[in-house]
mmCIF file of the C-alpha atoms, coordinates in Angstrom:
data_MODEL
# 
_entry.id   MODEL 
# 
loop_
_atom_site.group_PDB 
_atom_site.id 
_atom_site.type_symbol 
_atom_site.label_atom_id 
_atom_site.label_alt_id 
_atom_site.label_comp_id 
_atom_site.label_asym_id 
_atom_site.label_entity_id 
_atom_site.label_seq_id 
_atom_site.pdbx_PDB_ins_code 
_atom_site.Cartn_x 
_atom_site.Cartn_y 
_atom_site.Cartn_z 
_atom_site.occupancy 
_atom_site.B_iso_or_equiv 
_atom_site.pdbx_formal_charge 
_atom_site.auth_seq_id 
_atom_site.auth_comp_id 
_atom_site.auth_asym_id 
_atom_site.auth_atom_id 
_atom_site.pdbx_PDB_model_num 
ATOM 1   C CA . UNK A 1 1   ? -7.531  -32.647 -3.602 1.00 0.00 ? 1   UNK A CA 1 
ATOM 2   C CA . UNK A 1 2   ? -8.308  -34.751 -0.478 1.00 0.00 ? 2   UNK A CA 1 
ATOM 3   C CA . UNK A 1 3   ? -11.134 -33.649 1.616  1.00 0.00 ? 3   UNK A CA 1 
ATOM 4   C CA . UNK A 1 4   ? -8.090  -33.131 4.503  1.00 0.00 ? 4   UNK A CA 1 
ATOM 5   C CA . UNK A 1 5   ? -6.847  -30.348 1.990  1.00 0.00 ? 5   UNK A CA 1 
ATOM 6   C CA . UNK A 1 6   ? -10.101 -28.435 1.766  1.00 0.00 ? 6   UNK A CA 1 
ATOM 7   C CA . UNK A 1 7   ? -11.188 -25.196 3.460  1.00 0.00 ? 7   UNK A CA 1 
ATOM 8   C CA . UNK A 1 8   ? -13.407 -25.840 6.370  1.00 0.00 ? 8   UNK A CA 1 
ATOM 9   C CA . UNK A 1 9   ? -16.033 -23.122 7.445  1.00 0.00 ? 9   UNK A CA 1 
ATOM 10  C CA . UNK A 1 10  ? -17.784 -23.686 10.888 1.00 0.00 ? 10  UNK A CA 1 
ATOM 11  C CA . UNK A 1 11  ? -21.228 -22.122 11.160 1.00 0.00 ? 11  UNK A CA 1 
ATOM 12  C CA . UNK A 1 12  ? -20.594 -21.265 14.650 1.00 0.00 ? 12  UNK A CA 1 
ATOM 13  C CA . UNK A 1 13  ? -17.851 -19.098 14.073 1.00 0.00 ? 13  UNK A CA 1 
ATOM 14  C CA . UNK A 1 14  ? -19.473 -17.562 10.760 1.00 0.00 ? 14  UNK A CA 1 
ATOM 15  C CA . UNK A 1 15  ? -22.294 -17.054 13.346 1.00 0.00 ? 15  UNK A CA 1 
ATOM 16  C CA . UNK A 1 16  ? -20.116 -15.640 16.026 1.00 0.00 ? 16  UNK A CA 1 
ATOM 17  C CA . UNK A 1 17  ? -18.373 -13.228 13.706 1.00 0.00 ? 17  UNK A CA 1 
ATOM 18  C CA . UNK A 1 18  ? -21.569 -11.894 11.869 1.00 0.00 ? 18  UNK A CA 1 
ATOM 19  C CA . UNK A 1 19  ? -23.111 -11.335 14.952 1.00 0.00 ? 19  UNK A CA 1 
ATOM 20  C CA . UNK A 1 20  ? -20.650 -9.542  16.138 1.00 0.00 ? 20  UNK A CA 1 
ATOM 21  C CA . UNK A 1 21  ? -19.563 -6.866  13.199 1.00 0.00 ? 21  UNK A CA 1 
ATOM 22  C CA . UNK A 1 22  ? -23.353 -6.582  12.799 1.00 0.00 ? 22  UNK A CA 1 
ATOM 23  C CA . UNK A 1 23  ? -24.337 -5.560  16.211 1.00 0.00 ? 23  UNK A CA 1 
ATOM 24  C CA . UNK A 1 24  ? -21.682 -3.329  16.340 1.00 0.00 ? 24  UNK A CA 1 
ATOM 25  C CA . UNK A 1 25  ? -22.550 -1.340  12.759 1.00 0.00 ? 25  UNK A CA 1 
ATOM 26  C CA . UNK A 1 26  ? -25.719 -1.116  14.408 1.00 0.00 ? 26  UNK A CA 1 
ATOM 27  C CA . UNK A 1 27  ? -24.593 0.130   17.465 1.00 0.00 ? 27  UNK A CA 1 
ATOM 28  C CA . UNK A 1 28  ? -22.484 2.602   15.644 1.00 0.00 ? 28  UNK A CA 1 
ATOM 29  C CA . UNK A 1 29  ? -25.416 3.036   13.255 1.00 0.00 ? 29  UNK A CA 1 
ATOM 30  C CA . UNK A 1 30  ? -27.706 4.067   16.083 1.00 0.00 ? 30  UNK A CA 1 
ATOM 31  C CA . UNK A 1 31  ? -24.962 6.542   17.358 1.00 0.00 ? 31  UNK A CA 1 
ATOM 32  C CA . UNK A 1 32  ? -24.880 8.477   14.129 1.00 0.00 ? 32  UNK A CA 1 
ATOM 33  C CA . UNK A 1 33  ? -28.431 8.933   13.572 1.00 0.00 ? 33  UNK A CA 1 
ATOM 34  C CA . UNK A 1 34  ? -28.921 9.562   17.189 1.00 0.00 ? 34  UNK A CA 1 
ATOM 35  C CA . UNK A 1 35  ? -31.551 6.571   17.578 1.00 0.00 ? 35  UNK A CA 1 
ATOM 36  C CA . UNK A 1 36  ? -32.018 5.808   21.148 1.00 0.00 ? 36  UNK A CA 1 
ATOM 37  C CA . UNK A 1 37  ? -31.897 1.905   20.801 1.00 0.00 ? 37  UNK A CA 1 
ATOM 38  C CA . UNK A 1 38  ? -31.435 -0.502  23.656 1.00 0.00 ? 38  UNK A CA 1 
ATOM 39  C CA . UNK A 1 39  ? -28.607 -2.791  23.565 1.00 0.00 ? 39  UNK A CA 1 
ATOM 40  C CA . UNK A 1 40  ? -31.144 -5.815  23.418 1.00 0.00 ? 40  UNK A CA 1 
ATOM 41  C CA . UNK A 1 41  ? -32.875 -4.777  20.487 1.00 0.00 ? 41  UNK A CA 1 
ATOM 42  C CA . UNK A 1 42  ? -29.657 -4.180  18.890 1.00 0.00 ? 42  UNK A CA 1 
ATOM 43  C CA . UNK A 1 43  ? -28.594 -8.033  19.668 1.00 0.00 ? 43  UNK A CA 1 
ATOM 44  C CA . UNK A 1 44  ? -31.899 -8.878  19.010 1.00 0.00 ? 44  UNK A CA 1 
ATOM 45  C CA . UNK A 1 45  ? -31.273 -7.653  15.194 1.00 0.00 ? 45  UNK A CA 1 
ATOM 46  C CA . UNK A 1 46  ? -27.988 -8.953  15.193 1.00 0.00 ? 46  UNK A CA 1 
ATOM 47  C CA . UNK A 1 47  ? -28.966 -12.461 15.567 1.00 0.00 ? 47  UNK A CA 1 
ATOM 48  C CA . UNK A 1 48  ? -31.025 -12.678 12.765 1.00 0.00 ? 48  UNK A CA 1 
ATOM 49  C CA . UNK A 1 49  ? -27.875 -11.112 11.029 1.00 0.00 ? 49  UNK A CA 1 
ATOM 50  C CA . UNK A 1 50  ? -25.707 -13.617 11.932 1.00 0.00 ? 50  UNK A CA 1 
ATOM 51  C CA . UNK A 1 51  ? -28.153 -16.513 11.053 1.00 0.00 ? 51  UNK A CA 1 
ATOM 52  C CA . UNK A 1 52  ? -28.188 -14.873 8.244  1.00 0.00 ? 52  UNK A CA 1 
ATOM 53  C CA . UNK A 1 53  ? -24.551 -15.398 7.734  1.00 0.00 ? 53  UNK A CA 1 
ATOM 54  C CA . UNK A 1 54  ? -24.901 -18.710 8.172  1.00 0.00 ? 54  UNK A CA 1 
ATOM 55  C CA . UNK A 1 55  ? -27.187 -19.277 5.730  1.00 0.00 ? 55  UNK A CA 1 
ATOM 56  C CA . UNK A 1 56  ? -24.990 -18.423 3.280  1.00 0.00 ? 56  UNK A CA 1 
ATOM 57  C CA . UNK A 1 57  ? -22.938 -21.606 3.770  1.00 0.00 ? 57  UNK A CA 1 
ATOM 58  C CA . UNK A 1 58  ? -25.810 -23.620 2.200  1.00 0.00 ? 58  UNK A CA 1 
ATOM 59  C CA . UNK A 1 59  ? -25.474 -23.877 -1.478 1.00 0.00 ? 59  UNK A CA 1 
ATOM 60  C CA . UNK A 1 60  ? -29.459 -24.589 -1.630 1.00 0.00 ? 60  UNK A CA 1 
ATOM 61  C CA . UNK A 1 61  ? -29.894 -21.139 -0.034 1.00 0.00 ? 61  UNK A CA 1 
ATOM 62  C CA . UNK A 1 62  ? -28.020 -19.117 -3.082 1.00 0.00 ? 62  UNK A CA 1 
ATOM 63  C CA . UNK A 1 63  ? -31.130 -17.225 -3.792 1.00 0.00 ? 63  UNK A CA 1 
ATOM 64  C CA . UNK A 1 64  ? -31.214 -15.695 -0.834 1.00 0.00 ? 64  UNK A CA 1 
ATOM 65  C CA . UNK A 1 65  ? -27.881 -13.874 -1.168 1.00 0.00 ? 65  UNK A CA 1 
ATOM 66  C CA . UNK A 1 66  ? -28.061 -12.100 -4.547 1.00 0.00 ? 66  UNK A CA 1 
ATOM 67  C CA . UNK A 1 67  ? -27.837 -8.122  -4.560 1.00 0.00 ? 67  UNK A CA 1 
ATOM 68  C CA . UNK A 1 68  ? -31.522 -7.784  -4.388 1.00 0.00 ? 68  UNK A CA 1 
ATOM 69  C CA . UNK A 1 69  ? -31.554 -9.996  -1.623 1.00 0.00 ? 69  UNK A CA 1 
ATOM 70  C CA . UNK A 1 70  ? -28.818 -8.469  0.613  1.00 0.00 ? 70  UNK A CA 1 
ATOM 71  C CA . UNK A 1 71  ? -30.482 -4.854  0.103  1.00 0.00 ? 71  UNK A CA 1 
ATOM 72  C CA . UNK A 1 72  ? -34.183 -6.441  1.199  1.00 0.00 ? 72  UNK A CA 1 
ATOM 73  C CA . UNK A 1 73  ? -32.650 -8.173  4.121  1.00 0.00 ? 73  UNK A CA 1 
ATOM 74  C CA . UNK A 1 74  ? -30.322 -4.746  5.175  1.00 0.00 ? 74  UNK A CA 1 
ATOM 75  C CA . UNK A 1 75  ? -34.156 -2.846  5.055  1.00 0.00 ? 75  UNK A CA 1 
ATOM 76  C CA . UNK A 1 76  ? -35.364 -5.683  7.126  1.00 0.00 ? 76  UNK A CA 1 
ATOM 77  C CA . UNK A 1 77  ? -32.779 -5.347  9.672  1.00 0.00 ? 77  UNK A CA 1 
ATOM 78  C CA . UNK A 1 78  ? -32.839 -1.066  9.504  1.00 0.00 ? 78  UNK A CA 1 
ATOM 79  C CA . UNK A 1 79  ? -36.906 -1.509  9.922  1.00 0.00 ? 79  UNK A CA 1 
ATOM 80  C CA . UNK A 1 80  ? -36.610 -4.041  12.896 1.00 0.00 ? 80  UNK A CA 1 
ATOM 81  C CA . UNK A 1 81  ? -33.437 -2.248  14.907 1.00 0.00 ? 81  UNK A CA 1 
ATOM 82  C CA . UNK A 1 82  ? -34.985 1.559   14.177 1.00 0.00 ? 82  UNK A CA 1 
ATOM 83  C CA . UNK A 1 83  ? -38.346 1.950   12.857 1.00 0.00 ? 83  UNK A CA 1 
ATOM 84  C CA . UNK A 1 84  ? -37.879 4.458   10.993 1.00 0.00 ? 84  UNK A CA 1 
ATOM 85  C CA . UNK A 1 85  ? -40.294 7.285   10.964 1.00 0.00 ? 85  UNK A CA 1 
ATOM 86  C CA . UNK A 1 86  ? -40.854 7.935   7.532  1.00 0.00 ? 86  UNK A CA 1 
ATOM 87  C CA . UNK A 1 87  ? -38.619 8.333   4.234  1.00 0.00 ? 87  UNK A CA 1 
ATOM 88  C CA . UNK A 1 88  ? -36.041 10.927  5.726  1.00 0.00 ? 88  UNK A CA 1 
ATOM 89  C CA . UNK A 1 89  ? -35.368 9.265   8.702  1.00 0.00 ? 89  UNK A CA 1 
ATOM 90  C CA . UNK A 1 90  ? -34.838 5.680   6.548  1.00 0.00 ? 90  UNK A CA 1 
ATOM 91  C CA . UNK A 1 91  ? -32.727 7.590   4.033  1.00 0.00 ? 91  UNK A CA 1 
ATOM 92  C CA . UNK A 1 92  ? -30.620 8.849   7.220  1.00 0.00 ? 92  UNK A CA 1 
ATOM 93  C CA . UNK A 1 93  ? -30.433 5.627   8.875  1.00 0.00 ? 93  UNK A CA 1 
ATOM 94  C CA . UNK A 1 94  ? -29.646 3.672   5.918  1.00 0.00 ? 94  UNK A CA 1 
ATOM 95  C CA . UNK A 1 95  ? -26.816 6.007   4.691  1.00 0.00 ? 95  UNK A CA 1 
ATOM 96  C CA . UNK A 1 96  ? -25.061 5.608   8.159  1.00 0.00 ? 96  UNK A CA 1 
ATOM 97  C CA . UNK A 1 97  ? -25.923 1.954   8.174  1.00 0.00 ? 97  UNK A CA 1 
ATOM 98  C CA . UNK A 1 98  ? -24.404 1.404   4.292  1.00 0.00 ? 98  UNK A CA 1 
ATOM 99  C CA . UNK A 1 99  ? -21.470 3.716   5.331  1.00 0.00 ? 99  UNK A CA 1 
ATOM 100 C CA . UNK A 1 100 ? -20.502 2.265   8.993  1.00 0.00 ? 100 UNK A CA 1 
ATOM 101 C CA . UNK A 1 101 ? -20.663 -1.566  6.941  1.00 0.00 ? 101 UNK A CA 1 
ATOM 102 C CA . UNK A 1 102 ? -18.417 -0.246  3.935  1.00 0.00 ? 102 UNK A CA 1 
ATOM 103 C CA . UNK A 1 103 ? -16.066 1.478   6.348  1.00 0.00 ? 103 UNK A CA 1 
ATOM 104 C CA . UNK A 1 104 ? -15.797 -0.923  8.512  1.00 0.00 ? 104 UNK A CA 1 
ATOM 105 C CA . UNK A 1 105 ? -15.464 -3.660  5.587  1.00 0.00 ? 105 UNK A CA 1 
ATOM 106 C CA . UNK A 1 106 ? -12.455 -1.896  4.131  1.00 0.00 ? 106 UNK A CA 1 
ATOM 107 C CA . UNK A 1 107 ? -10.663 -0.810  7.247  1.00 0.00 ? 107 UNK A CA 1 
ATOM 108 C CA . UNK A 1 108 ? -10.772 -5.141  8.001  1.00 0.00 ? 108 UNK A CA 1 
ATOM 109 C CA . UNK A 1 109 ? -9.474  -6.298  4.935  1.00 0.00 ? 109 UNK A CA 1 
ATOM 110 C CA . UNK A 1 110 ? -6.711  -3.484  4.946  1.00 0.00 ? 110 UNK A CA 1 
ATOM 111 C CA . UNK A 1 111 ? -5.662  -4.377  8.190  1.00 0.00 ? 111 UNK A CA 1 
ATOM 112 C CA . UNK A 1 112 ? -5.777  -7.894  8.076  1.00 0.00 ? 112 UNK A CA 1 
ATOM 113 C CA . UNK A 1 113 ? -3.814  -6.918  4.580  1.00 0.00 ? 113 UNK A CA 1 
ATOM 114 C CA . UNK A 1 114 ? -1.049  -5.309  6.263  1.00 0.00 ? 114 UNK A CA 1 
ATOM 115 C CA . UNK A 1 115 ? -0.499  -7.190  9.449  1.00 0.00 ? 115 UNK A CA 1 
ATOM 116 C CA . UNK A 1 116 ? -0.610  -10.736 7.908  1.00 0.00 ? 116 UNK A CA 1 
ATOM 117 C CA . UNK A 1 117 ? 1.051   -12.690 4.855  1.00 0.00 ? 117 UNK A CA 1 
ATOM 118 C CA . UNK A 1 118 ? -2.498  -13.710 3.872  1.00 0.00 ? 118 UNK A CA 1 
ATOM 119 C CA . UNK A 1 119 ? -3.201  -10.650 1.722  1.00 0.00 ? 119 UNK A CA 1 
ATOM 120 C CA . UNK A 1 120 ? -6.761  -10.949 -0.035 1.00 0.00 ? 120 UNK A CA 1 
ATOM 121 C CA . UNK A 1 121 ? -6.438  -14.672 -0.819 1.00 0.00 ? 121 UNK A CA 1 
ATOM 122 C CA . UNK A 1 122 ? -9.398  -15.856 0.905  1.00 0.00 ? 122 UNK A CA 1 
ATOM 123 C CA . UNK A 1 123 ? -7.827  -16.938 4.285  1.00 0.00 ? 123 UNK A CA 1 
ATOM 124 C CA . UNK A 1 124 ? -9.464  -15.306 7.212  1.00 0.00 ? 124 UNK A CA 1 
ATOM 125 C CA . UNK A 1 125 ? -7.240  -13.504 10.269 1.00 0.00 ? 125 UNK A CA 1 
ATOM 126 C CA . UNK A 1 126 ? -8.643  -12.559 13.378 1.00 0.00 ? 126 UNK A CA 1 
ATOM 127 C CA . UNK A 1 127 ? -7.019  -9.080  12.108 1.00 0.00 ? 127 UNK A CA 1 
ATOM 128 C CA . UNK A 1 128 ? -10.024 -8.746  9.649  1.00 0.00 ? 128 UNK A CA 1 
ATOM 129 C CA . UNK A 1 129 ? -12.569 -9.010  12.272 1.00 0.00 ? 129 UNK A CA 1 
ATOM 130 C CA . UNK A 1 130 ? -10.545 -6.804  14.590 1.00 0.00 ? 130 UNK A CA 1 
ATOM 131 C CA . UNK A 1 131 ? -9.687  -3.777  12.191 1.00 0.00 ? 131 UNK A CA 1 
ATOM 132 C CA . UNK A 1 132 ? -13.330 -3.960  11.149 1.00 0.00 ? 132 UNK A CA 1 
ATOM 133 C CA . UNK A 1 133 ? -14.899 -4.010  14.431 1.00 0.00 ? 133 UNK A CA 1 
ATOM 134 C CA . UNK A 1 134 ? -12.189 -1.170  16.019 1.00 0.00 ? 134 UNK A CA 1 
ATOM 135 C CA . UNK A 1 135 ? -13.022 1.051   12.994 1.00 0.00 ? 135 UNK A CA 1 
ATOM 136 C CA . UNK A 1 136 ? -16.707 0.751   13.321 1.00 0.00 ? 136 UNK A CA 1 
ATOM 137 C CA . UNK A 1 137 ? -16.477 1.684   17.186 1.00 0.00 ? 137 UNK A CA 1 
ATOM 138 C CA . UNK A 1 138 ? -14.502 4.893   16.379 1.00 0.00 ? 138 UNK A CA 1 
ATOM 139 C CA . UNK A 1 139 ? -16.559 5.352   13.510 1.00 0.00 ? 139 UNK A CA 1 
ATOM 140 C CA . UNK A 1 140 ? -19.466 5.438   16.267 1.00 0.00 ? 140 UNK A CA 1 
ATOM 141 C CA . UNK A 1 141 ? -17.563 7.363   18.945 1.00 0.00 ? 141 UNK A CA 1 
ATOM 142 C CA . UNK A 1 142 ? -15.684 9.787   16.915 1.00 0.00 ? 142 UNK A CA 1 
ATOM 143 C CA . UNK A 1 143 ? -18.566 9.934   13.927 1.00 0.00 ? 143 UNK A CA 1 
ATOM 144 C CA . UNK A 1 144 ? -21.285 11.075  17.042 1.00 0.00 ? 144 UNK A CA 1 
ATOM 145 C CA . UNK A 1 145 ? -18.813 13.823  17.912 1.00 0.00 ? 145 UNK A CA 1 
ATOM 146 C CA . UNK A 1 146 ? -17.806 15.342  14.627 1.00 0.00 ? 146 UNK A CA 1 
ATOM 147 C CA . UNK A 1 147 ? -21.710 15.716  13.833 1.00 0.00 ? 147 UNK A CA 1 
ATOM 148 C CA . UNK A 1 148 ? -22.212 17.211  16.694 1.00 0.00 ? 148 UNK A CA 1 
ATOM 149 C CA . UNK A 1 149 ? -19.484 19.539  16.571 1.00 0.00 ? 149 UNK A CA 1 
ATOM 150 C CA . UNK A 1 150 ? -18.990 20.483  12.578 1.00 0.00 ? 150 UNK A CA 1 
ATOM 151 C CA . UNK A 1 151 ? -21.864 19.254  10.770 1.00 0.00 ? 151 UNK A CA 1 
ATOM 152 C CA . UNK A 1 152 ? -24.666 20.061  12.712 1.00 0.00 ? 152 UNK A CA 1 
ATOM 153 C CA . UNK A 1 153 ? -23.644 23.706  13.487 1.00 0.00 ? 153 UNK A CA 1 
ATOM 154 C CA . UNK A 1 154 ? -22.667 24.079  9.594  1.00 0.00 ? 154 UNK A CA 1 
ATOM 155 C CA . UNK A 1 155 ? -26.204 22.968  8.341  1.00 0.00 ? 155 UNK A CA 1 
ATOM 156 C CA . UNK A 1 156 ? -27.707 25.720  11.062 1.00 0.00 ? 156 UNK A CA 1 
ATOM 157 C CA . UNK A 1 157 ? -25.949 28.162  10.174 1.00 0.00 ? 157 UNK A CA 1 
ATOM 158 C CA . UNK A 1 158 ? -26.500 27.355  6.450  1.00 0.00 ? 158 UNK A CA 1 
ATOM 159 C CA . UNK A 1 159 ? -30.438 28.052  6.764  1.00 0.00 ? 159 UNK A CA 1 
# 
């Protein structure tokens, strides 16, 4: 294989796309739990997210993407976007947080699935980023309004 036939990954756009789905599960994140979180902060979070990213295109860096890893930095970025006040509030956030990023993860590669030839071979569409970033915006819109409207009054009148 000539180095003209390998895959080439620019940090920039790893960058640009990390920062984006991650300020947006936040965003949606914040909407769910009801955290009153400004924008900046948000981006602020999001940055060190996708830096993050693109630290994972350094082999020397491996240790700092294994499953222990990727849970410490996720706390990191909960603690520094939220502060959450104590253990029921983190549990909260970090449920909403865990299930924004899965949703959102599935809805892209489904998508980008359906609407491309690609499949799940390892080639990236813009269809990935945009099913995962339309899903986690409805997730934040539509998520906000069904708590408000079926859960909420369900777990009051449960009491």
């Amino acid at each position: 294989m000539s180095w003209l036939d390998r895959p080439v990954v620019y940090a920039d756009v790893t960058f640009l796309v990390n920062f984006i789905m991650d300020y947006i599960i936040l965003w949606s994140t914040a909407r769910l739990t009801g955290s009153n979180r400004s924008s900046w902060r948000l981006a602020g979070v999001a940055v060190l997210g996708g830096l993050y990213g693109v630290g994972n295109l350094f082999p020397s860096l491996s240790l700092l993407y294994s499953w222990p890893a990727k849970i410490a930095f996720s706390l990191i970025m909960i603690g520094l976007a939220f502060a959450p006040r104590g253990r029921q509030h983190l549990k909260k956030t970090l449920m909403a947080f865990y299930g924004v990023s899965f949703v959102a993860a599935g809805a892209s590669v489904a998508l980008g699935y359906q609407i491309t030839q690609a499949g799940v071979n390892g080639k990236f569409s813009i269809w990935w980023l945009l099913g995962g970033i339309l899903c986690a915006i409805l997730i934040g819109y539509q998520g906000e309004r069904y708590l408000a409207r079926k859960v909420i009054p369900a777990m009051l009148r449960f009491k």
